[in-house]
C-alpha positions in Angstrom: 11.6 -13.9 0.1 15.4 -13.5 1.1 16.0 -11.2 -1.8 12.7 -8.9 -0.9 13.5 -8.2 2.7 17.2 -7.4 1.8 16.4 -5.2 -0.7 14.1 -3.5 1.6 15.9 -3.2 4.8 19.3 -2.6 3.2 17.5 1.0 1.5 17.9 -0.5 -1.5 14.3 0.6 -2.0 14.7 4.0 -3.5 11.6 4.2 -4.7 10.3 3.7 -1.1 12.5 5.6 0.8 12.7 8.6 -1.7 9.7 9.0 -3.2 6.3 6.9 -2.1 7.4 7.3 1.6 8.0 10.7 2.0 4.6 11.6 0.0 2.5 9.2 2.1 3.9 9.9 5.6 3.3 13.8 4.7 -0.3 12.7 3.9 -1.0 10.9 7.0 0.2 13.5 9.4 -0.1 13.3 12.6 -0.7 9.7 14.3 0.4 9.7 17.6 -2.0 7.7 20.0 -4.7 6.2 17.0 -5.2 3.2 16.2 -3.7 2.3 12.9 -3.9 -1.2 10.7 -1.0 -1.7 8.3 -3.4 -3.8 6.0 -0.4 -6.4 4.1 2.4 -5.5 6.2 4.9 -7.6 4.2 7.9 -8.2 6.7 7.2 -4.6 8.8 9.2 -1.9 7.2 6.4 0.6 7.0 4.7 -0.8 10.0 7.6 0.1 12.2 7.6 3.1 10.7 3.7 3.9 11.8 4.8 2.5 15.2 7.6 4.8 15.7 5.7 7.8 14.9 3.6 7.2 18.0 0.8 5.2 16.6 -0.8 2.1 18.2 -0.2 -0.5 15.1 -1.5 -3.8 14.1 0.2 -5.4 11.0 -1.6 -8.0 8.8 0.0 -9.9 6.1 -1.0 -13.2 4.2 2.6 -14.5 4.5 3.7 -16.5 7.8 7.4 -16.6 6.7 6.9 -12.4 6.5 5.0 -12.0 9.7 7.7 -14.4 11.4 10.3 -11.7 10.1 8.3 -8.6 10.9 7.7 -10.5 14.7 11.8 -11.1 14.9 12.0 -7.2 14.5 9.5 -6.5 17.4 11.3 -8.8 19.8 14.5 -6.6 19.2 13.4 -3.4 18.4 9.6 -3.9 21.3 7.4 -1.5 19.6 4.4 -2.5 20.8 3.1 -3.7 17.0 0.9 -6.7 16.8 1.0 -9.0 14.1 -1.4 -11.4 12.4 -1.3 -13.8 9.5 -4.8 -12.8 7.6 -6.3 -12.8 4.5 -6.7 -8.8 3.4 -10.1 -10.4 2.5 -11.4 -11.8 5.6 -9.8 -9.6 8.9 -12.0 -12.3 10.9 -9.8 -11.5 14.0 -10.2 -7.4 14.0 -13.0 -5.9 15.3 -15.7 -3.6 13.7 -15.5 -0.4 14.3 -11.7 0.2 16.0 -9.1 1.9 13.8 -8.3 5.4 13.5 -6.5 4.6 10.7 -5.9 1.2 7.8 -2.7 1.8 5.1 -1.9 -0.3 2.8 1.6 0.6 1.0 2.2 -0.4 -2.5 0.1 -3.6 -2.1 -3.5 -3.2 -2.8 -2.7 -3.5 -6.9 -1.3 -7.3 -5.2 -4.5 -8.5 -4.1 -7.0 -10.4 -6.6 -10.6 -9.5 -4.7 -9.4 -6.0 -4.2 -13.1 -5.1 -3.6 -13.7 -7.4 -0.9 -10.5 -6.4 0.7 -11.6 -2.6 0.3 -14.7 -3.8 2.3 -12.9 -5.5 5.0 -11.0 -2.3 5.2 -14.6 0.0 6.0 -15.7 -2.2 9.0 -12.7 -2.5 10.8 -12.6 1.4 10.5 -14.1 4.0 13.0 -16.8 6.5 11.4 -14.7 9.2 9.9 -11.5 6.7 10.0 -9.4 7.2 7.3 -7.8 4.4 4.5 -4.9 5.5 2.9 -3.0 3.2 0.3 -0.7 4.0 -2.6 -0.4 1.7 -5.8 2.0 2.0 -9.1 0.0 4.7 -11.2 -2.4 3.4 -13.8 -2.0 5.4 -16.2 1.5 4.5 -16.5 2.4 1.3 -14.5 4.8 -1.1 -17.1 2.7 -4.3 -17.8 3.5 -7.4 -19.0 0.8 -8.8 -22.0 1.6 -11.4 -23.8 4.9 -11.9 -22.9 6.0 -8.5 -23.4 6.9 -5.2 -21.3 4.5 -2.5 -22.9 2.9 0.9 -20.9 -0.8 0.6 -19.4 -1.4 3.3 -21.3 -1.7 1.2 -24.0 -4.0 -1.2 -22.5 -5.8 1.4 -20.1 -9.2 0.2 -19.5 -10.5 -3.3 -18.5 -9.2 -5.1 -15.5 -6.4 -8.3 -15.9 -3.3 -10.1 -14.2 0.3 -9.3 -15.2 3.4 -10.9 -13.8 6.3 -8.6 -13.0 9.8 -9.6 -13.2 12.3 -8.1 -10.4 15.8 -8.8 -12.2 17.4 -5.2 -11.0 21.2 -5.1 -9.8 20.1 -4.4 -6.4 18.5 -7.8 -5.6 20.2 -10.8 -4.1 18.9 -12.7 -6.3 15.7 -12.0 -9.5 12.3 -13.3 -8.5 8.6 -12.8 -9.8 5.7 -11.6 -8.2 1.7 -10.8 -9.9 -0.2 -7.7 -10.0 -3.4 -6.7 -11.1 -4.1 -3.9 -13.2 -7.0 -1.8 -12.6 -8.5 2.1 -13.3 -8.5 4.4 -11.2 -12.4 4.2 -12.0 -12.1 1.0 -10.2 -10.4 1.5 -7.4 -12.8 4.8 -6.9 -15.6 2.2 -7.5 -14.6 -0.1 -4.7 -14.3 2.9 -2.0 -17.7 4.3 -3.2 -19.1 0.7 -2.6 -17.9 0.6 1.1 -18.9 4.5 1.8 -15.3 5.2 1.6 -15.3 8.4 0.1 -12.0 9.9 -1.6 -10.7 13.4 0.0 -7.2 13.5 -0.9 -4.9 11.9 -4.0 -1.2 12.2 -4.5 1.2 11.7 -7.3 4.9 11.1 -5.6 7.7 13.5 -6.7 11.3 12.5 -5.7 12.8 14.1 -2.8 15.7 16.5 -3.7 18.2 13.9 -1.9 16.9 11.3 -4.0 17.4 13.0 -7.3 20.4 13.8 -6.2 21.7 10.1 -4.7 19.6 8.2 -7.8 19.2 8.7 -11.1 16.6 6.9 -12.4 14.2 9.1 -9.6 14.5 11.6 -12.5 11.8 9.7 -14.7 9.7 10.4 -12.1 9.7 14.1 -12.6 7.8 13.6 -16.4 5.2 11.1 -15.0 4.2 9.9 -11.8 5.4 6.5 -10.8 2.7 6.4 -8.0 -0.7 7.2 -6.8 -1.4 7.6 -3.5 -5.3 8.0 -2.0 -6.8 8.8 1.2 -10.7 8.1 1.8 -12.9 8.7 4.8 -15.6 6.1 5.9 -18.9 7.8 6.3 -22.2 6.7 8.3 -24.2 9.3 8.3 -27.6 9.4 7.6 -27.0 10.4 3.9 -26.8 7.8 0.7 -24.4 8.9 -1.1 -24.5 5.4 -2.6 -28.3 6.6 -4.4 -28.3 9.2 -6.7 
């Protein structure tokens, strides 16, 4: 836990800070006054980043030792943020209907019933609220099967757990965390399911001071690391779920 919010608040986080972070801040524009849910908030980071912008943010995470962090932040830094321990599954404490606004940063690819979490995510949103959320790319995530590291490309279709193993230089000390990898089909299922519909999707590209500060951002300009996704929540009187 240590190790993860050092690596994160020292901007040891390249990837974050000079490549997903740019792209999905650029995609969510303008925030000032909504209401926004950062949906796994982990220890704030992005959350404070929402709240800075202008935005009126709650942050939910599954982790108590992660909310007490991201909570030690607010009492210094007194953005205004909320924060609740909650299940991505069950947002039993958030209303129906009220945000502007859900994200969910690098996380959603984390959570087993991705589905049910997706449907949490279209009830606490307004009609015409957006959900944006980024995940490693599918197409070209590294997986772990049987042991070994091998592409998704390999492996593309059909739905299973992975551990990954974060042993880089940067970290404190190496620890282990589990993924899920899924299609994009299925993630586009999921929305479809909770009348999320997709508008906008994103494949990161370094920023020109990252390729510049770090190296290995260069991959990144011969395939995406990333996907980000924004959907809108629509009741109207149309089914698009029928065909």
């Amino acid at each position: 836990m240590g190790s993860w919010v050092d690596f994160v608040r020292k901007g040891k986080d390249y990837y974050r800070d000079e490549l997903n972070n740019p792209a999905a801040f650029k995609l969510i524009g303008d925030i000032r006054g909504r209401l926004v849910l950062d949906l796994a908030c982990g220890e704030g980071y992005n959350t404070r980043i929402l709240a800075r912008k202008g935005a009126n943010v709650t942050g939910i995470d599954f982790s108590e030792k992660l909310i007490q962090l991201a909570k030690q932040e607010e009492a210094k830094e007194k953005l205004g943020i909320r924060y609740h321990i909650s299940n991505a599954t069950n947002l039993k404490e958030l209303s129906n209907n009220h945000f502007d606004l859900v994200t969910c940063f690098m996380s959603l690819q984390d959570i087993d019933n991705y589905e049910k979490a997706i449907f949490e995510v279209a009830r606490v949103l307004k009609n015409l609220g957006r959900f944006v959320f980024s995940v490693p790319h599918p197409c070209f995530e590294t997986i772990i099967v049987d042991g070994k590291r091998t592409s998704a490309a390999r492996r593309y279709f059909g739905a299973f757990k992975y551990s990954v193993q974060w042993k880089m230089e940067r970290l404190i000390k190496p620890f282990k965390t589990t993924s899920f990898h899924r299609t994009l089909t299925d993630y586009f299922d999921a929305l479809y399911k909770s009348r999320l519909f997709v508008v906008r999707l994103v494949e990161p590209r370094p920023t020109r001071k990252g390729l510049q500060k770090y190296p290995p951002l260069r991959e990144v300009l011969v395939r995406p690391q990333s996907v980000i996704i924004e959907s809108v929540k629509c009741n109207g009187s149309e089914d698009f779920s029928k065909p």
